[in-house]
C-alpha positions in Angstrom: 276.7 54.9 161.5 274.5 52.8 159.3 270.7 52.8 160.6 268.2 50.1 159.6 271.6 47.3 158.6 270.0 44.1 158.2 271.2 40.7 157.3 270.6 40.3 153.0 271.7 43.8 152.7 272.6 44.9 149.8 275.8 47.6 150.5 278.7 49.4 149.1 281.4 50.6 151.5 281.7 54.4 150.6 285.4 54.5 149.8 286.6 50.9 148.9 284.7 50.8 145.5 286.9 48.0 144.8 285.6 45.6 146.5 282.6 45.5 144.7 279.1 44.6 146.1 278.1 43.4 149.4 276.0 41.2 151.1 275.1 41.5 155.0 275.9 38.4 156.8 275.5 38.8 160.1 275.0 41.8 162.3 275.5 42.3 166.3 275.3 45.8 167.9 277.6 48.2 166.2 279.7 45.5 164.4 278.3 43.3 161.0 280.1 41.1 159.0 279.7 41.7 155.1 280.8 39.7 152.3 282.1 41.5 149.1 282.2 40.2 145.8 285.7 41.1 144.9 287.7 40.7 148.3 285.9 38.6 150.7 284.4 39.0 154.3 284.9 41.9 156.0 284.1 42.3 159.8 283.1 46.3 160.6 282.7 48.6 163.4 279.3 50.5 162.0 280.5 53.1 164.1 283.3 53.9 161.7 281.7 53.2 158.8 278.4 54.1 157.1 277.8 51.3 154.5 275.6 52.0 151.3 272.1 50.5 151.4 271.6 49.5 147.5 267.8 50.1 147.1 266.8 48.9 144.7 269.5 45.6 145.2 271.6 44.7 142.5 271.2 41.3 141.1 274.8 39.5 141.1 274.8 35.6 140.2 277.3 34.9 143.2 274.9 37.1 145.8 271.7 34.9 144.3 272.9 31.7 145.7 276.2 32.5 148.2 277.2 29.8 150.8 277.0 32.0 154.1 279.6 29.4 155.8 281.8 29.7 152.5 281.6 33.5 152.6 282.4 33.7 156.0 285.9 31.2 156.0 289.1 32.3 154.7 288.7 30.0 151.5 287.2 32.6 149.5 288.7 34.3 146.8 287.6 36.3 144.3 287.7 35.4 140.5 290.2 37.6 139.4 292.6 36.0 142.1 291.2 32.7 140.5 292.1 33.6 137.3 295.3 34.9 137.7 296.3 31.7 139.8 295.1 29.7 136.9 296.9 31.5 134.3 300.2 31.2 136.3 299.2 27.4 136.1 298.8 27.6 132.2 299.9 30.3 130.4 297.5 30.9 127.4 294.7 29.9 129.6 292.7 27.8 128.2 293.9 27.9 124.7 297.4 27.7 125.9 299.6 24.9 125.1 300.5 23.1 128.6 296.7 23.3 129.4 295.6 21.6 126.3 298.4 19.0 126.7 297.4 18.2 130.3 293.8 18.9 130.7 291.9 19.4 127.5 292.8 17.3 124.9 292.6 13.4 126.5 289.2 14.7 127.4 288.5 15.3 124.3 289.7 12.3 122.4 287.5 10.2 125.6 284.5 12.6 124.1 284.9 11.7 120.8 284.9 8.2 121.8 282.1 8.2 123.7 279.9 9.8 120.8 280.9 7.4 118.7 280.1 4.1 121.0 277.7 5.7 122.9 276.0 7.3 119.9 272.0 7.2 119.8 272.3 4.9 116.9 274.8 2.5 118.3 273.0 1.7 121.7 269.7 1.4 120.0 271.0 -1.1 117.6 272.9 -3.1 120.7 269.9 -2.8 122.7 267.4 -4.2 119.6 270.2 -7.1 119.5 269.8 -7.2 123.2 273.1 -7.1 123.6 273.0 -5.3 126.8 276.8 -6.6 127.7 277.8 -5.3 125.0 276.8 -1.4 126.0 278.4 -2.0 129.5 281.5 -2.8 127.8 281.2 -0.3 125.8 280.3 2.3 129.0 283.4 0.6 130.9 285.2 1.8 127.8 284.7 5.2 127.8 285.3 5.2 131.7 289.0 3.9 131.3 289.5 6.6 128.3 290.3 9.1 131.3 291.4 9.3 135.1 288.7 11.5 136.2 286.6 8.5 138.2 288.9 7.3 140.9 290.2 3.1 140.4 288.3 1.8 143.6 284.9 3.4 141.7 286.0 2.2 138.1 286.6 -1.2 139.9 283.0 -0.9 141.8 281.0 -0.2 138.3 282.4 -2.6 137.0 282.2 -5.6 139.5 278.3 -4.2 139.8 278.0 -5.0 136.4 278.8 -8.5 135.9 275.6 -10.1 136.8 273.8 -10.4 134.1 270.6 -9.0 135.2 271.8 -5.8 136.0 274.0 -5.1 132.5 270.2 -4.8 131.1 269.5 -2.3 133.9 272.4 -0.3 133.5 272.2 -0.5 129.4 268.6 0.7 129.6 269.5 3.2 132.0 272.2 5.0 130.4 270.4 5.1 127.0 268.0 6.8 128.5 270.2 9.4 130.4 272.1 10.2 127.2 269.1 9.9 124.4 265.9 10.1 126.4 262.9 11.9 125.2 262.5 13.1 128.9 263.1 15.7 130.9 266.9 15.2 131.9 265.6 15.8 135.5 263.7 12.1 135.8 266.1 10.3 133.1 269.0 11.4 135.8 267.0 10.2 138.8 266.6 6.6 137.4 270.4 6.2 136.4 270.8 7.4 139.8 268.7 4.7 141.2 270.0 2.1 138.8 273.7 3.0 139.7 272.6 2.0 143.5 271.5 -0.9 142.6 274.6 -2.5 140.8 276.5 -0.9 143.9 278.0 2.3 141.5 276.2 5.1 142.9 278.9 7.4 142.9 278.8 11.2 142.1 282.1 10.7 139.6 279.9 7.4 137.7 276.3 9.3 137.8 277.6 12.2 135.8 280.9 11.2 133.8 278.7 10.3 130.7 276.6 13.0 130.3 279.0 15.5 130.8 281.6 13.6 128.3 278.8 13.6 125.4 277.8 17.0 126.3 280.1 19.1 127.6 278.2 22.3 126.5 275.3 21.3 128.9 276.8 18.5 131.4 279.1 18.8 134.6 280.9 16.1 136.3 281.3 16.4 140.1 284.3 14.6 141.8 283.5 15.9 145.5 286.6 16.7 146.9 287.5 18.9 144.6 284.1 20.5 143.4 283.1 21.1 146.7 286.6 22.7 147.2 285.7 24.8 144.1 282.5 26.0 145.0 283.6 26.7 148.9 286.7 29.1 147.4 283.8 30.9 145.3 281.6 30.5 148.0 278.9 29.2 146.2 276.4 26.7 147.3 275.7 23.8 145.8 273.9 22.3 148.6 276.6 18.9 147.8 275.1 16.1 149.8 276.8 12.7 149.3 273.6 11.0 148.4 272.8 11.6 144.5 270.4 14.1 144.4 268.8 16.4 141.7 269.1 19.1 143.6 273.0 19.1 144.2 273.2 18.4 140.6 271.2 21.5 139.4 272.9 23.7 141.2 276.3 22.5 140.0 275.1 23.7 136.2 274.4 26.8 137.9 277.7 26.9 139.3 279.1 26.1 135.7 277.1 28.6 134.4 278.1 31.0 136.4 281.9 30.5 136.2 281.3 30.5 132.5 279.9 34.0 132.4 282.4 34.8 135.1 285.4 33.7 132.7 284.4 35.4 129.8 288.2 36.9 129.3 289.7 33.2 129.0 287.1 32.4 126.5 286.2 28.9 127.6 284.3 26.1 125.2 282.5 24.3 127.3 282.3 22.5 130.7 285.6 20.6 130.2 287.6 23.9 130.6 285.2 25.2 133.2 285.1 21.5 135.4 289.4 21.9 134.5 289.0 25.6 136.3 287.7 23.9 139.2 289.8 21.7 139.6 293.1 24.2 139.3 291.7 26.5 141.4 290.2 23.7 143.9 294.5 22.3 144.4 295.2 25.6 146.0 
């Protein structure tokens, strides 16, 4: 039996090597509930089994910041099940043909269009010209380039932005969240603030653009499906409905983990990783 078990445990189970690390959940009498990294919650008679204390305890990126509810469902799965669902998906991963047709390339093609509108140079010459309806139609734009922001929230940003008091607002807003000499975490708080305002403030709308123009530091959140995500890899990102910072910097953490994690599909950027989430988030 294993003496001393307590709950953040760090344990191996003596025979199944395969199932990687684990993390103490929970522990009542002679029984505890351990997540492992590679296959998921496990519920064990400690009378059967003498666990591993790892002491020192590993560091593992999923163990760092795990969703104890997550861990504990039967949503989870480990990555290598993930990957091999996505690869059945599209074969060639993400360099395969049927995933660049469907996922990749119109996401693209709306990135290169929003570089090009949305540059630094263009919305500081429309905003010298103060022609601030002009960079919402512009924004609007980009936003119909893809489906990835639902109609009824397209329709919302839009409506928002018809008075012409708040198309300065949203102009000077969004210039600042894409070219701001500030730390990202403030310039994203004000767009957030400025979305509310015009009636927009929508996860999808607060974080389409910067992820769009930089998809090798940006994530876009559609909830459903990102929470789905992050539940089946039971990691938190402490989602609340409300924009918040905090929800938002542990979503890059969650991209940056899945992109160290998926090192054998060799992904770009954040467009294949949000793409992985959202295959592996449709079951």
């Amino acid at each position: 039996m294993t003496t001393d078990l307590t709950v953040g445990d760090r344990v191996r189970h003596p025979t199944k090597t395969e199932w990687g690390i684990g993390q103490v959940l929970s522990v009542q009498g002679s029984k505890a509930s351990v997540f492992f990294v590679e296959t998921g919650t496990k519920i064990m008679s400690l009378n059967h089994v003498s666990l591993t204390i790892l002491d020192p305890p590993p560091s593992h990126p999923l163990l760092e910041r795990i969703d104890p509810k997550a861990a504990a469902g039967a949503a989870y799965q480990s990555l290598n099940q993930s990957i091999d669902d996505f690869r059945s998906r599209y074969p060639g991963g993400f360099h395969g043909e049927r995933y660049l047709h469907e996922e990749r390339d119109y996401k693209v093609e709306a990135h290169e269009l929003g570089k090009t509108i949305l540059s630094r140079v263009e919305l500081e010459r429309l905003l010298e010209n103060r022609a601030f309806a002009d960079v919402c139609r512009s924004a609007l734009q980009v936003v119909n380039k893809t489906n990835l922001i639902f109609p009824n929230e397209k329709m919302s940003l839009r409506d928002g932005l018809k008075p012409t008091e708040r198309k300065k607002i949203f102009a000077l807003a969004l210039h600042a969240l894409l070219h701001g000499e500030n730390a990202f975490r403030s310039r994203f708080q004000r767009f957030a603030s400025v979305l509310d305002e015009v009636g927009a403030a929508k996860w999808t709308v607060a974080t389409y653009f910067p992820f769009l123009l930089y998809p090798d530091q940006h994530q876009f959140i559609k909830p459903k499906y990102s929470q789905n995500a992050a539940s089946i890899c039971a990691f938190d990102i402490k989602y609340t409905p409300r924009l918040s910072w905090r929800t938002y910097k542990q979503m890059l953490r969650f991209s940056d983990y899945l992109k160290s994690e998926l090192a054998i599909l060799e992904p770009r950027d954040n467009i294949d990783i949000q793409s992985f989430m959202w295959a592996i988030a449709q079951g």
